[in-house]
C-alpha positions as CSV (number, residue, x, y, z in Angstrom):
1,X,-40.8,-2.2,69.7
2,X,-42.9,-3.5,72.7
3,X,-41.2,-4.2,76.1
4,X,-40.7,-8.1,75.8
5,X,-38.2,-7.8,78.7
6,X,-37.1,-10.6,81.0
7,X,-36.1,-9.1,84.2
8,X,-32.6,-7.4,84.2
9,X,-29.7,-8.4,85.3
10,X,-28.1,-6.7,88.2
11,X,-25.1,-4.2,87.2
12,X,-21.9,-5.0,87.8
13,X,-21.5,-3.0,91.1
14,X,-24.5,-4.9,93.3
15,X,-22.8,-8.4,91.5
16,X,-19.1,-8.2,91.0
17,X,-16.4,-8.6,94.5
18,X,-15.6,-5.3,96.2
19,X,-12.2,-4.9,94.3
20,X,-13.0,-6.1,90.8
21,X,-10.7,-4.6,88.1
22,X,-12.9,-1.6,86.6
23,X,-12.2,-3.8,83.2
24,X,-13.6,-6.8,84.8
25,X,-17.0,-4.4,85.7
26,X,-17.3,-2.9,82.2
27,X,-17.3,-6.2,80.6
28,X,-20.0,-7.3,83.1
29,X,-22.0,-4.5,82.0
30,X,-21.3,-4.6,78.3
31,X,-22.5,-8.4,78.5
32,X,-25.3,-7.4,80.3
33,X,-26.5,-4.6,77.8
34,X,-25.9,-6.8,74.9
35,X,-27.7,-9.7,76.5
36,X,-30.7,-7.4,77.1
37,X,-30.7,-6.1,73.6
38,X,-30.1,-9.2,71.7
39,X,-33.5,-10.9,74.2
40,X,-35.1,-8.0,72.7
41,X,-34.3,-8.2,69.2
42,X,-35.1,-11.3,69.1
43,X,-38.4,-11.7,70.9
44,X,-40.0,-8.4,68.8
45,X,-38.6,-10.0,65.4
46,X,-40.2,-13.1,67.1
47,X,-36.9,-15.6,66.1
48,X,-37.3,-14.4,62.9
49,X,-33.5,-13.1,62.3
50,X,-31.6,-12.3,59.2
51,X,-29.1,-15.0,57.8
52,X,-26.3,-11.8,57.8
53,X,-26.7,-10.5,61.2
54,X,-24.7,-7.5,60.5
55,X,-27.6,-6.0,58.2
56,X,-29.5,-5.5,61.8
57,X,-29.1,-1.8,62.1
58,X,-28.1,0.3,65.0
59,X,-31.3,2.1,65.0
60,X,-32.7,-1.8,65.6
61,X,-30.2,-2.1,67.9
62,X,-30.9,1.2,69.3
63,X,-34.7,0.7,70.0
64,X,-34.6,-2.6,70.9
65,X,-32.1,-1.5,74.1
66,X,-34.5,1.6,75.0
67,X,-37.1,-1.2,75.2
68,X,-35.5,-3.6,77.2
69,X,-34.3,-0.8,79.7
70,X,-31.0,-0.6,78.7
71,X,-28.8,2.7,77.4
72,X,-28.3,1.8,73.5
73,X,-24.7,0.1,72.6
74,X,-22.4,2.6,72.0
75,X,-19.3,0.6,71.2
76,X,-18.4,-1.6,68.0
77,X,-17.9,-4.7,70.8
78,X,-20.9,-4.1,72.5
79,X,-22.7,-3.6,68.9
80,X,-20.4,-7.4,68.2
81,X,-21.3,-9.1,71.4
82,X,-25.5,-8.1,70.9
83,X,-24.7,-10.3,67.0
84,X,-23.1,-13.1,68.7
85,X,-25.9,-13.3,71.7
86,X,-28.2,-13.2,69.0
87,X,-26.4,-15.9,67.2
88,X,-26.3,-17.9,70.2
89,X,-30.3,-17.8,70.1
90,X,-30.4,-18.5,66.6
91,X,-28.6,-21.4,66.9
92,X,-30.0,-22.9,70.0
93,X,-33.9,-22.0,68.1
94,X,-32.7,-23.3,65.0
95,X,-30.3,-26.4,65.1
96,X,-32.5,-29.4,64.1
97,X,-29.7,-31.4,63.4
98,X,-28.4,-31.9,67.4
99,X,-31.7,-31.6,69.2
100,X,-31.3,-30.4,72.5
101,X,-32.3,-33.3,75.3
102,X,-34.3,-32.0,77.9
103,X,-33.6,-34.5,80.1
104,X,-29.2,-33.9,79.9
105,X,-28.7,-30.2,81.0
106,X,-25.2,-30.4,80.6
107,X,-25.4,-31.4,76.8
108,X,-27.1,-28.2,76.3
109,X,-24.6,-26.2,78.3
110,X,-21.3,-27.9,76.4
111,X,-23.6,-27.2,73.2
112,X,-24.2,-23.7,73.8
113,X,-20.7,-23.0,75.4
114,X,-19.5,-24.2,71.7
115,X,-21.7,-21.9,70.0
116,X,-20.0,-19.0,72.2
117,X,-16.6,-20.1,71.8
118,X,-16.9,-20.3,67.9
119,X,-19.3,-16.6,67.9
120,X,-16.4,-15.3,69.5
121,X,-19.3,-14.2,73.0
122,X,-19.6,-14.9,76.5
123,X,-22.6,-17.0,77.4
124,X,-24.7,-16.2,81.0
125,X,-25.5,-19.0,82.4
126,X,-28.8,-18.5,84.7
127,X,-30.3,-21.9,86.7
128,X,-33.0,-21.7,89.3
């Protein structure tokens, strides 16, 4: 895989309060990694991603974090939370049946927040 990279997000210790729970920090990072990963995945496949997301293989999984600049997932949830960002960009690419209004952000945002709640992930919310 080529570096199709987005700039990182910051790790939990330059983002998170001084005081955050050390649980609250790992699951900063772990959504981090997995957000990297998944971006990967899914520009180098170029949005072309397998109706059973579980056949993507941890080598995949594996390579596409190297090229991202992330340490590969090393946990089942991390592994989980890359397949549900990854769903998340599926479905946002793919739903042609409730196009997404350019002109209503929040219609997109209560659209993709569904698609996390029912993928079981956390969606990042970036604006700028």
């Amino acid at each position: 895989m080529t570096a199709h990279h987005a700039p990182l997000l910051a790790q939990a210790r330059g983002t998170m309060p001084v005081g955050s729970s050390q649980s609250a920090c790992i699951a900063f990072n772990r959504n981090r990694k997995a957000y990297a990963t998944a971006q990967e995945l899914y520009a180098a496949r170029r949005g072309d991603l397998p109706d059973d997301l579980n056949t993507i293989t941890d080598a995949e999984m594996d390579a596409a974090a190297y090229a991202a600049g992330v340490n590969p997932p090393q946990s089942a949830t991390t592994r989980d939370q890359v397949r549900g960002q990854l769903a998340i960009l599926a479905g946002v690419a793919n739903d042609q049946a409730r196009p997404h209004p350019k002109s209503d952000p929040s219609a997109l945002a209560a659209q993709l927040a569904a698609i996390a709640r029912s993928t079981g992930t956390t969606l990042l919310v970036f604006s700028g």
